[in-house]
C-alpha positions in Angstrom: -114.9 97.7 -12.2 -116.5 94.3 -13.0 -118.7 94.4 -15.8 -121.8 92.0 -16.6 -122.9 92.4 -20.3 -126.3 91.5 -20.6 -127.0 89.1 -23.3 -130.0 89.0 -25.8 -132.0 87.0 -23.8 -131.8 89.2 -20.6 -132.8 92.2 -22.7 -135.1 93.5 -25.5 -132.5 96.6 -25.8 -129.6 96.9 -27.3 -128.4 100.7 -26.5 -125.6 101.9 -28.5 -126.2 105.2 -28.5 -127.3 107.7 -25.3 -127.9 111.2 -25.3 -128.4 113.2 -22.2 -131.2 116.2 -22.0 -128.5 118.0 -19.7 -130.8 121.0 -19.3 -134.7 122.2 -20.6 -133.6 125.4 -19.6 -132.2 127.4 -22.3 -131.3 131.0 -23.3 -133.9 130.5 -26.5 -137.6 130.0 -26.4 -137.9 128.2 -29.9 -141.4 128.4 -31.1 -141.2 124.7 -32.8 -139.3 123.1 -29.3 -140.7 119.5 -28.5 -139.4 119.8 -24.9 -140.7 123.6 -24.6 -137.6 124.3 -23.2 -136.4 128.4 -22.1 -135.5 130.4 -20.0 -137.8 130.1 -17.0 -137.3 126.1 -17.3 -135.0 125.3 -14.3 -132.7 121.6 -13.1 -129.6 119.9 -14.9 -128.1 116.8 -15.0 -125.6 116.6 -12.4 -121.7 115.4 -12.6 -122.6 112.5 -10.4 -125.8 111.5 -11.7 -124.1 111.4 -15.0 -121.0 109.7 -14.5 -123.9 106.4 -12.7 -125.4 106.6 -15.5 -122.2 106.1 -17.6 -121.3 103.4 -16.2 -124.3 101.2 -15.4 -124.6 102.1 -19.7 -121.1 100.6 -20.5 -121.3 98.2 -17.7 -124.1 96.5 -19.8 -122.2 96.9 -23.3 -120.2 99.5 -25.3 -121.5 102.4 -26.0 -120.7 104.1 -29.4 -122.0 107.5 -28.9 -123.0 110.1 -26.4 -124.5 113.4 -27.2 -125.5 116.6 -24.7 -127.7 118.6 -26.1 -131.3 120.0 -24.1 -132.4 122.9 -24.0 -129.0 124.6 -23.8 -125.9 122.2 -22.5 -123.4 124.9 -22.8 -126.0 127.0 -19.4 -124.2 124.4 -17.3 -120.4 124.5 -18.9 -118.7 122.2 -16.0 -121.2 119.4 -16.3 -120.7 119.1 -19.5 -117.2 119.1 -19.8 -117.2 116.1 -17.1 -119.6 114.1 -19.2 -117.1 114.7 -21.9 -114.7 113.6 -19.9 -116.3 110.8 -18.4 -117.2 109.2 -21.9 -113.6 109.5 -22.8 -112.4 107.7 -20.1 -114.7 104.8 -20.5 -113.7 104.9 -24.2 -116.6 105.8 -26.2 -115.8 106.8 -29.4 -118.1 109.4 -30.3 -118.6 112.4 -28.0 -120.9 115.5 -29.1 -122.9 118.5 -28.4 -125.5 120.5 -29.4 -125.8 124.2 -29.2 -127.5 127.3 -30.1 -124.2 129.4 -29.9 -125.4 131.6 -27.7 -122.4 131.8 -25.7 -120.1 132.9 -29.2 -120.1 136.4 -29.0 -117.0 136.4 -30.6 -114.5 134.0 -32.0 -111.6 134.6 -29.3 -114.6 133.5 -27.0 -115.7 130.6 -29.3 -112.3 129.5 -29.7 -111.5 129.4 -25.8 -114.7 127.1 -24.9 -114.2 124.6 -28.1 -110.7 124.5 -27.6 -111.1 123.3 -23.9 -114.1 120.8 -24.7 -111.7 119.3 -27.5 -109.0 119.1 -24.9 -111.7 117.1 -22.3 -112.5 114.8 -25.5 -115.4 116.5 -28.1 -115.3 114.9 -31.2 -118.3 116.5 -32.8 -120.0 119.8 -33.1 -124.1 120.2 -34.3 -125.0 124.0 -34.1 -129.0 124.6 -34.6 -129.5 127.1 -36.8 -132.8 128.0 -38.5 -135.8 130.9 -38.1 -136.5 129.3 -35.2 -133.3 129.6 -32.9 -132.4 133.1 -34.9 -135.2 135.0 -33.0 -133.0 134.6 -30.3 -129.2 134.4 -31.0 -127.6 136.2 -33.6 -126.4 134.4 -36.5 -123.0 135.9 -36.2 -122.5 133.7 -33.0 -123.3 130.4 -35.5 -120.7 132.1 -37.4 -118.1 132.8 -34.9 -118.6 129.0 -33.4 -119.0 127.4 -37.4 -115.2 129.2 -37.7 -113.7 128.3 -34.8 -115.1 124.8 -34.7 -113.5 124.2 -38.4 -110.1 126.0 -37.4 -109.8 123.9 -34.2 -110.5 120.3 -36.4 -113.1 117.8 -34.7 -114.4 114.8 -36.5 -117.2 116.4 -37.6 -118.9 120.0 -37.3 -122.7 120.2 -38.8 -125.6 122.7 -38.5 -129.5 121.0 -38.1 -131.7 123.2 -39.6 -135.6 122.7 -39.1 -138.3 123.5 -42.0 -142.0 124.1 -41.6 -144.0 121.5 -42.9 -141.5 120.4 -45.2 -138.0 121.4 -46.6 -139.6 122.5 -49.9 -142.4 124.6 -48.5 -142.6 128.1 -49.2 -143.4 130.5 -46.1 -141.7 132.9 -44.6 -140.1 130.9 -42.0 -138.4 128.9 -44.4 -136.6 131.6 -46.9 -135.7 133.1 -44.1 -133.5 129.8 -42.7 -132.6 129.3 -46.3 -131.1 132.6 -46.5 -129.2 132.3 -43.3 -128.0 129.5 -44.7 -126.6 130.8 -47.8 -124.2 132.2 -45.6 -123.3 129.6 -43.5 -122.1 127.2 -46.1 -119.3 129.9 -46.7 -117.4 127.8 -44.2 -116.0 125.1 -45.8 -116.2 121.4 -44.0 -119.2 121.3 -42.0 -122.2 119.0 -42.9 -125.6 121.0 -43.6 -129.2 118.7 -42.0 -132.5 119.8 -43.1 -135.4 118.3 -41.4 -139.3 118.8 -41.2 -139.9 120.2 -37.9 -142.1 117.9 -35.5 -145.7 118.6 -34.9 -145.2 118.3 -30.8 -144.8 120.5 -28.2 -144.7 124.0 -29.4 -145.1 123.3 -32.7 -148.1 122.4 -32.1 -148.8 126.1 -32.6 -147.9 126.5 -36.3 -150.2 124.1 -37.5 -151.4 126.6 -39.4 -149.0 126.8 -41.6 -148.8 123.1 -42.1 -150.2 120.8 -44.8 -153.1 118.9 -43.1 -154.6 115.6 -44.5 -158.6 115.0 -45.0 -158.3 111.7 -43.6 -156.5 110.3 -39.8 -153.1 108.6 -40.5 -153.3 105.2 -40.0 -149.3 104.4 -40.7 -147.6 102.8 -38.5 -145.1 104.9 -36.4 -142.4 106.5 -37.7 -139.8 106.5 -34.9 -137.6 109.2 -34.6 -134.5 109.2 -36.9 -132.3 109.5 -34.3 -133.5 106.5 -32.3 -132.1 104.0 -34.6 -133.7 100.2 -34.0 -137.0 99.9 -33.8 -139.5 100.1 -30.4 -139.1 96.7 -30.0 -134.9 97.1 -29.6 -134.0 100.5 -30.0 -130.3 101.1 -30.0 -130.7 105.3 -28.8 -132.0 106.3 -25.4 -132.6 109.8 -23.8 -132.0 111.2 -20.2 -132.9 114.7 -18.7 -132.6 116.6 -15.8 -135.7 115.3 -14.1 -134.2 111.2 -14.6 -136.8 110.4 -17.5 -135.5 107.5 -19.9 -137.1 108.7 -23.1 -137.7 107.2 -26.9 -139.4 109.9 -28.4 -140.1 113.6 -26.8 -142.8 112.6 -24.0 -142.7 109.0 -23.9 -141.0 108.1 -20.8 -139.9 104.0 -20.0 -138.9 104.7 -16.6 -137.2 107.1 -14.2 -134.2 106.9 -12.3 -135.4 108.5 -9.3 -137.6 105.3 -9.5 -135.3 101.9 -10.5 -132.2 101.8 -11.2 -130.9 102.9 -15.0 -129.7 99.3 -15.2 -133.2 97.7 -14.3 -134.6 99.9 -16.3 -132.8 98.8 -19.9 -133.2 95.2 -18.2 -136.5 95.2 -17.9 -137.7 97.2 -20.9 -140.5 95.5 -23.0 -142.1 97.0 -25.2 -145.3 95.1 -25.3 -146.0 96.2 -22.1 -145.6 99.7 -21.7 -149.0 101.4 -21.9 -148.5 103.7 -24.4 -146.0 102.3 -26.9 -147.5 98.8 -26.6 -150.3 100.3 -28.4 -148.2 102.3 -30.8 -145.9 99.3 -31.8 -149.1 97.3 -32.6 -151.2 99.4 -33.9 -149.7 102.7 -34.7 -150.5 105.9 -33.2 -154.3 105.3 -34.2 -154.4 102.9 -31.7 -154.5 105.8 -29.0 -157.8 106.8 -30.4 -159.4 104.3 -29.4 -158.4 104.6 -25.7 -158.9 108.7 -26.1 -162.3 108.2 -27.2 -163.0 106.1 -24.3 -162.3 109.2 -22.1 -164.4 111.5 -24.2 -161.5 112.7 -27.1 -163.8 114.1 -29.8 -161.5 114.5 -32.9 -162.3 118.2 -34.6 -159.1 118.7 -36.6 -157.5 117.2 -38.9 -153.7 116.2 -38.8 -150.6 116.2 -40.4 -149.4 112.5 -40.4 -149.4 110.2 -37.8 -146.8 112.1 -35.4 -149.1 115.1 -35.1 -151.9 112.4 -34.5 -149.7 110.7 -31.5 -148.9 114.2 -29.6 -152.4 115.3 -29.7 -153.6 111.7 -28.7 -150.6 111.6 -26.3 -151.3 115.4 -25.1 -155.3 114.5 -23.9 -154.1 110.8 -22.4 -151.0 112.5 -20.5 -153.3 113.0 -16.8 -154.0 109.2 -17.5 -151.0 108.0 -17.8 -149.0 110.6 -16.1 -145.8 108.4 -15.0 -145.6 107.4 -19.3 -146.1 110.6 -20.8 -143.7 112.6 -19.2 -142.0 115.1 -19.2 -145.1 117.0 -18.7 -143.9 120.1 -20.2 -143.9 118.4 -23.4 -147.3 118.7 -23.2 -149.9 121.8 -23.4 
């Protein structure tokens, strides 16, 4: 296949990384889920819609990584063992998945599935385990998967772990992940992540119990860690079932049911998209402005300037209902 790398001056991107939403439906209905993804969510990324997308990626440079996470990647097993495949065979390096375990109801069963996805080409392994995801799948599947996934050897095996409001915060939510922890790092070589959960899509309901300041954030935004870059160039994109090219949770740059993923990355500029224009300049305090014009009244206060951009983002989205997608983000 001939390939035509793009050079700097043909585009503002510079993806290294892609991760495919392969699925918002999911066996879990996580009460701090950015995509409100569960069980009643329906549509997947298909084989051949994955293997274009593939392609057009690595037929404008190398990729380094591709993850498949969602929702719940392991609902639709065969796709993603061909995405799997497919990255192998185009030689990226770096091929994971995220799960919730669900499917590990016992290690015979856990070491079937992670045996075959190693065999198709996984290299890494994150299992989400917290308060969250343990309303809903026992942590003796984490366990089972943890095992087998250190017994099989991958490059690298790790657990994410989300925290409300912050790592250190005392509730109930949060001694009970740290507890569940306690006996996950039994398992010798696997990387522990802690993270503050996001104040976005259902989160958004547990502001309660989150640390709220007396004045609006006026920072700057604080991309995503897993982005990598910066607005202007980042080097991570995301793709779900319904063809969205995402930065963050909500913020769409185009669609491939639309334009082509190629065109898409080509033509991406982020001074003028209408929503991240404003956030790049300004920060997210920007979108007041334009809120307020179609009669936002602030009456709460916020937790930083993420919290600010969803509920800003969450009021705008029937304005802009083509860049704030997916909807179900949204409230």
């Amino acid at each position: 296949m001939h390939k035509f790398f793009l050079s700097r001056g043909d585009s503002h991107m510079n993806v290294k990384h892609v991760d495919f939403l392969l699925t918002f439906k999911c066996s879990a209905e996580c009460q701090h889920c950015s995509y409100k993804a569960g069980p009643r969510r329906t549509g997947y990324i298909n084989s051949k819609d994955s293997s274009q997308y593939l392609e057009e990626l690595t037929n404008i440079q190398p990729l380094q990584s591709v993850w498949v996470h969602g929702g719940e990647p392991f609902l639709y097993y065969d796709c993603l063992e061909h995405i799997i495949k497919k990255a192998k065979g185009l030689g990226i390096p770096r091929r994971g998945v995220i799960t919730n375990s669900f499917w590990a109801k016992d290690e015979k069963i856990a070491k079937k599935k992670l045996r075959e996805l190693k065999d198709c080409g996984l290299t890494a392994l994150t299992f989400s385990a917290d308060f969250f995801h343990q309303e809903f799948v026992p942590l003796e599947n984490v366990r089972n998967a943890l095992k087998s996934a250190v017994g099989i050897g991958f490059d690298n095996t790790s657990v994410d772990s989300y925290f409300v409001n912050d790592v250190t915060s005392y509730n109930y939510f949060n001694q009970f992940t740290k507890k569940n922890l306690e006996l996950l790092e039994e398992t010798d070589g696997v990387e522990f992540h802690r993270f503050p959960m996001r104040v976005e899509g259902r989160g958004i309901t547990l502001t309660e119990y989150i640390t709220l300041k007396p004045d609006i954030p006026l920072g700057k935004c604080p991309v995503p860690f897993w982005i990598e870059g910066n607005l202007q160039n980042p080097e991570t994109i995301e793709i779900d079932s319904e063809g969205n090219v995402t930065l963050c949770p909500g913020i769409s740059i185009g669609n491939t049911n639309m334009q082509s993923l190629t065109k898409i990355i080509k033509d991406y500029d982020v001074e003028k998209h209408s929503i991240l224009s404003i956030i790049w300049k300004e920060g997210p305090i920007g979108l007041l402005k334009i809120a307020k014009e179609h009669g936002f009244q602030q009456t709460q206060q916020y937790a930083n300037e993420c919290h600010l951009c969803y509920k800003l983002r969450n009021f705008l989205q029937p304005v802009y209902p083509y860049s704030l997608v997916p909807k179900e983000c949204y409230l």
